[in-house]
N, C-alpha and C positions, 0 to 999 in steps of 0.2 A: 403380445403373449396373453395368454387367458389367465383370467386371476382365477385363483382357486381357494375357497372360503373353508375353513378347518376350525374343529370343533374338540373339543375334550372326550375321549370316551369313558366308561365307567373304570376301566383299568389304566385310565392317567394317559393314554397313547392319543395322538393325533389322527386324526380320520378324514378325510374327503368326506365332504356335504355337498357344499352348493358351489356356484360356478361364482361366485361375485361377494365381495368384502360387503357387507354391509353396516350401517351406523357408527363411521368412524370420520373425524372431520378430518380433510383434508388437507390440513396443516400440521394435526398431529401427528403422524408420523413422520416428517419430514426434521422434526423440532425434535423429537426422543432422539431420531437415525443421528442428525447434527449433534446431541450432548451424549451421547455415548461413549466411552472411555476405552474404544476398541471396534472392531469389525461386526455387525453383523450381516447375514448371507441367508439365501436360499441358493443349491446347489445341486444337479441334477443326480441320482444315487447311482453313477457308471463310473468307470476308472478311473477319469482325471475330476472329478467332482465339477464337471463343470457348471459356473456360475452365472444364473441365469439372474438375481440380485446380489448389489453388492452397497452397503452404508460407504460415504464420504471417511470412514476411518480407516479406509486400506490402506489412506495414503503415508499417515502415521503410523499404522500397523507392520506395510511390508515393503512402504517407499514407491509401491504401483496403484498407481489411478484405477480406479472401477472398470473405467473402458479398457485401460490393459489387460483386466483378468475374465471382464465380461465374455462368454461364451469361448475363454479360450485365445482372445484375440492375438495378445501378443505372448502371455506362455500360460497354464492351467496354476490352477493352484499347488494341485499336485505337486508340479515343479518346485515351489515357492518352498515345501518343506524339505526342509533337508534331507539327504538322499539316505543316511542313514538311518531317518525315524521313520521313512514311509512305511515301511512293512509293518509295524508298531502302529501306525494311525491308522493303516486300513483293518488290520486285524483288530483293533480297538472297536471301530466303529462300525464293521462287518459284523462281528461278536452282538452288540447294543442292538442294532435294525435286528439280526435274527432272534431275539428274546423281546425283540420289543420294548425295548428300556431305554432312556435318556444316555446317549454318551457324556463323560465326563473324561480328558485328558490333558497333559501337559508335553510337550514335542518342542524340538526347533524348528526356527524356519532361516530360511537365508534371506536380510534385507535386500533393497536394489543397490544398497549402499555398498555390498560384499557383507557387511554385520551382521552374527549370529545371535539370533533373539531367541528368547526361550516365551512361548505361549502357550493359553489356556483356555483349553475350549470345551464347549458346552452345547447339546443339542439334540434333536431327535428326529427321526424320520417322519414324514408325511404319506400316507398309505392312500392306495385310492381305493373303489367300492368291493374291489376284487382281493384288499388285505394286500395288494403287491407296494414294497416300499418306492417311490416313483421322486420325491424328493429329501433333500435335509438341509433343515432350519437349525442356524445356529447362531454361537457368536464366538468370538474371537479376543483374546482381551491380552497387551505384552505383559509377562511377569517376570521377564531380565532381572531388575532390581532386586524384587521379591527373592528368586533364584541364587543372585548373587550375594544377597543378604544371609541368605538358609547355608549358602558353601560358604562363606566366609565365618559363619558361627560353625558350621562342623570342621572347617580347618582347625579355628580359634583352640577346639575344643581337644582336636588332634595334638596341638602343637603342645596345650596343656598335659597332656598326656604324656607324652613324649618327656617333656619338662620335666615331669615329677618322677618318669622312669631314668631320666638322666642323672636327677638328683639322688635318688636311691642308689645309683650306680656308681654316682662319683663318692658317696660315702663311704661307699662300700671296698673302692678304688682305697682312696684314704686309710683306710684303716688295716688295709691289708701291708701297704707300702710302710707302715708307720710300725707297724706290731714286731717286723723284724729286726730294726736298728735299735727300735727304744729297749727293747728285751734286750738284745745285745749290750746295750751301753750296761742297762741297770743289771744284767747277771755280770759282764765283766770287772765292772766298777768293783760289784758288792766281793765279789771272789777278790780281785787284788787287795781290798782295803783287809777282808780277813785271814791274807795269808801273805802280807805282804813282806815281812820280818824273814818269809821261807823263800823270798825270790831272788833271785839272782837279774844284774842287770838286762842280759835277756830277756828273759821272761818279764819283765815289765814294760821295755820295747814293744816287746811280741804285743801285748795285754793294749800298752798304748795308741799301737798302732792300731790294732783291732776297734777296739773304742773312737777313734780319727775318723777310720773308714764308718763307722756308722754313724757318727754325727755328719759327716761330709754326705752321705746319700740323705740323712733327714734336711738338708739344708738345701741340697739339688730338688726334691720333692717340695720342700717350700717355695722355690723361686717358680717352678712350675705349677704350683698353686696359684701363686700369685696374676703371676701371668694368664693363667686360666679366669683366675676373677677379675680381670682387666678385661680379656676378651668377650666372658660372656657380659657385662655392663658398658659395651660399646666405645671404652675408655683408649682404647691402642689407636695409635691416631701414627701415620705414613710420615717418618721424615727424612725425605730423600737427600740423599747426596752421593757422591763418586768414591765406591769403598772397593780396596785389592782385596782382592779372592785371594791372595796368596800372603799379602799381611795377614788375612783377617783368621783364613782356612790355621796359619803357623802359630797363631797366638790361641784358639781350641786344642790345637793338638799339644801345646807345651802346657796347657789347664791341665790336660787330663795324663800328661807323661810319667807320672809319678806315680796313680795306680795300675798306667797299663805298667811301668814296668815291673810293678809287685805281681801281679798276675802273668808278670814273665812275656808279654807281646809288645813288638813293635809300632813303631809309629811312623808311616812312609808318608810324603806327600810328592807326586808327579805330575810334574808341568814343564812346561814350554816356554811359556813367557806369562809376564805377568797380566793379568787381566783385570780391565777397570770395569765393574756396570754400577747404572746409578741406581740403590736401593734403598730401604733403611738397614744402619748398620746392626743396631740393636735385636730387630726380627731376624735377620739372617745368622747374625752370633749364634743365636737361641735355637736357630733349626740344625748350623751344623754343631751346635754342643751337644744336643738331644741323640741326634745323628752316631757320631764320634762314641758318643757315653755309650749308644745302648750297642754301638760295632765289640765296642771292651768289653763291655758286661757278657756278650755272647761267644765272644772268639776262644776259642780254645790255648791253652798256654804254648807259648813258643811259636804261635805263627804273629801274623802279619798284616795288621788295619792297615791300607790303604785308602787315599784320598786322590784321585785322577780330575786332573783341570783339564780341557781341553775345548777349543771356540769350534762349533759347530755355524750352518747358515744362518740360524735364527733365534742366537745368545751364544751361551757357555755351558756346559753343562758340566756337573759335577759330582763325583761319584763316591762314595765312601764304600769302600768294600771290604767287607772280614772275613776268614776260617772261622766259622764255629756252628753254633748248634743249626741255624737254618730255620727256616718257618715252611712249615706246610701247606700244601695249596689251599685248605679249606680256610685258613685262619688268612690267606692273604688277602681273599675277598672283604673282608670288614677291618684289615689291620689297622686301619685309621679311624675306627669308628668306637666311640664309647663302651657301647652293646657287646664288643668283642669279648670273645670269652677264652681268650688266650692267657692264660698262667705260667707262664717260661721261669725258672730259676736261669741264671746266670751259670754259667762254669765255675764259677765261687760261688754259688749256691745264693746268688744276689733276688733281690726280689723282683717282678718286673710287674708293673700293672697297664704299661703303655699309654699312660699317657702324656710322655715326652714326645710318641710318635701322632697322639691328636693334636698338641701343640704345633708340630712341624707339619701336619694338613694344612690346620687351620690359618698357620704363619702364611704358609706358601701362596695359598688362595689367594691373602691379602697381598703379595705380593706380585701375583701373577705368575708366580714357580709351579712348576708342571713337576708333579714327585710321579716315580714309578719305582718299582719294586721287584726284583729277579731274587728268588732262593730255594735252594734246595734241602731236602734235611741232611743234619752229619756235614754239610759241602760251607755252607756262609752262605752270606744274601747280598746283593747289591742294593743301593739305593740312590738312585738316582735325582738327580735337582738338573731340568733345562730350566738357569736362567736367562729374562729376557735383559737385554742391554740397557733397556729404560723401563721402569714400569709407567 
């Protein structure tokens, strides 16, 4: 092949001169090509780039030897970039040769190993007497690292973000669930103590119970507190054993039988036979309480929470279902998600912030429980749990 000797012109571009490299020892180039920290090329300026030189760093660069890429042999380079960025590096470097300016880009490529690298390349066209661009001299150099280094700092940075939006949100969560029992206690309290001489024993039942029911939701909102700052400091730790769905599902439903039956609804559970899978007891208590609570909170008076057991192929699945208010399709898409901006009072005008029902995601996840969701509005909701037989 003919060497062809290139010179600087006054506008920084490469030019065709003379036919032959002159004043350069023979060993140097050979010594720079070896300690280079990536590919350099000359490459003919037609479709597949093909490469007419290529440095010993292809083979750390793209896993192909020189002679594999030389002239095309065994695939172009072309090839070598991934299929998705070629349009992106030819319009790149089509764009650069027509203005006559240094390309400068970042692209993947596909190794020979199947591994997608991320590279950075650099270079310019070589023109002959006639201005037409005839080659390009480049170089080649992996920035994987670098890459991976820059997404894992804009993750970092997302994640923070999110964090701090989470924070704002669970405060905010907090304070809303908080504002309606503590008011309650402290206006019922302060009304019975200054009229208490005028009540009758009813009425101070009535007063009592009123005050029960709202320390009892401040104290359900603590243990889910709680439980929330355990999850998010990595602290919940799996300990399995062989727990009844049918013990486990009768002993939630007799917790909470004393306010479904103030609020005048039912407590059914429907099974077949009793079912063993081995879980931890304590996470799943938590999802069907969550579950149970917020079926009562939402069921209208005089119907009917039910809980259906029943073994499916691949676990048990188990359903808690109620008559009441219902969720809309909009709000079902993020019902399990902090961000949600769902505000439901209760049928008793209870407060709901939901997040008994991120609890029961979050539980589930760790458990390997599949939750899904059916509800209508005015109709109730289903809420389904396949669990699996082992986690």
């Amino acid at each position: 092949m003919e060497n062809i000797e290139t010179s600087a012109s006054p506008n920084g571009l490469f030019e065709t001169n003379r036919p032959k490299l002159t004043g350069i020892n023979p060993e140097l180039l050979p010594n720079l090509m070896h300690n280079l920290p990536g590919m350099a090329y000359r490459c003919k300026n037609d479709s597949k780039w093909t490469m007419i030189f290529i440095s010993e760093g292809s083979v750390d660069l793209t896993g192909y030897s020189a002679g594999e890429l030389l002239q095309n042999s065994l695939l172009s380079y072309d090839e070598v970039v991934l299929e998705e960025d070629r349009e992106y590096v030819r319009q790149t470097k089509n764009s650069a040769v027509a203005k006559r300016v240094q390309f400068q880009l970042e692209y993947r490529i596909k190794h020979k190993n199947g591994e997608i690298h991320w590279v950075w390349e650099k270079g310019n066209a070589v023109y002959d007497k006639h201005h037409n661009p005839v080659y390009l001299d480049g170089f080649i150099t992996d920035v994987t690292t670098r890459r991976k280094a820059e997404e894992d700092l804009k993750r970092a940075a997302q994640d923070l973000e999110e964090l701090n939006a989470t924070k704002d949100r669970f405060f905010s969560l907090l304070a809303h669930d908080l504002q309606n029992p503590v008011y309650a206690i402290i206006s019922l309290s302060e009304f019975v103590a200054e009229n208490f001489s005028n009540f009758g024993r009813a009425e101070v039942e009535d007063a009592l119970l009123q005050i029960h029911n709202a320390s009892r939701g401040i104290y359900t909102l603590l243990e889910n507190l709680l439980d929330w700052a355990r999850l998010q400091s990595g602290q919940i730790t799996i300990q399995k054993e062989f727990v009844s769905l049918v013990k486990t599902t009768n002993y939630v439903l007799d917790h909470y039988r004393k306010a479904a039956i103030q609020k005048g609804i039912a407590l059914e559970l429907v099974y077949e036979n009793d079912m063993l899978v081995e879980s931890d007891l304590r996470l799943l208590s938590s999802i069907l309480r969550n579950l149970v609570s917020n079926a009562i909170k939402y069921s209208y008076p005089k119907s009917t929470v039910i809980v259906h057991l029943h073994r499916t192929e691949s676990g048990v699945e188990l359903c808690v279902e109620d008559r009441g208010l219902g969720i809309s399709r909009r709000h079902l898409q993020k019902l399990f998600k902090i961000d949600n901006d769902l505000r439901q009072y209760g049928t008793a005008n209870e407060a709901g912030s939901g997040l008994g029902l991120i609890l029961v995601d979050n539980y589930a996840r760790l458990l390997g429980i599949k939750v899904s969701v059916e509800s209508r509005l005015n109709h109730g909701s289903k809420f389904r749990l396949l669990i699996p037989p082992r986690i």
